[in-house]
C-alpha positions, 0 to 999 in steps of 0.5 A: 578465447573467452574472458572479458577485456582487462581495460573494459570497465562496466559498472552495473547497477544496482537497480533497475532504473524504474525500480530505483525512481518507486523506492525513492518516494516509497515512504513507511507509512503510519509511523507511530510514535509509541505502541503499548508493550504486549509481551504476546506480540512479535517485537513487544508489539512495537513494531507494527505496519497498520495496513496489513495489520501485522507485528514484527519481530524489529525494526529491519524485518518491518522496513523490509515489509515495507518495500515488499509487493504485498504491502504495496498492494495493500496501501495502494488498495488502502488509498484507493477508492472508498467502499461500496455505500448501502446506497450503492447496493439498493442502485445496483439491485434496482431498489434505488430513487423513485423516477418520478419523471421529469419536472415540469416548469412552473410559470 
């Protein structure tokens, strides 16, 4: 006797509710007002997304980039921490500041 109840009315949602509170703030970053048109690009060259450096064929290809894992990857590696300085190289390979030892207090 299987089959659902006829006065059971579940609605299920669209999205998870984790999922739902992300895309909420998620916003297209770099919107850019008017490219160059190139007729050897995707779209004309219109449609372009400035952390994976890619063109798309339109504007709803692009959108759906934008909610996508990789690209989210890419802005939050983007937004992050800044590279690696020549300083840094020269600590981590033990060339850094000369220890002069500690100073001595003149009186």
């Amino acid at each position: 006797m299987g089959g659902k109840c006829p006065h059971r009315h579940v609605k299920k949602r669209r999205y998870s509710h984790k999922t739902a509170r992300r895309t909420k703030f998620l916003k297209p970053a770099g919107e850019m007002n008017q490219l160059p048109v190139d007729e050897d690009l995707p779209g004309m060259g219109q449609f372009y997304c400035l952390h994976c450096d890619r063109y798309f064929a339109n504007v709803a290809v692009r959108d759906e980039h934008f909610k996508t894992k990789r690209h989210r990857k890419r802005m939050k590696l983007m937004t992050g921490p800044a590279p690696h300085t020549q300083l840094d190289a020269d600590l981590a390979a033990g060339m850094g500041m000369p220890d002069n030892g500690p100073k001595l207090m003149s009186m």
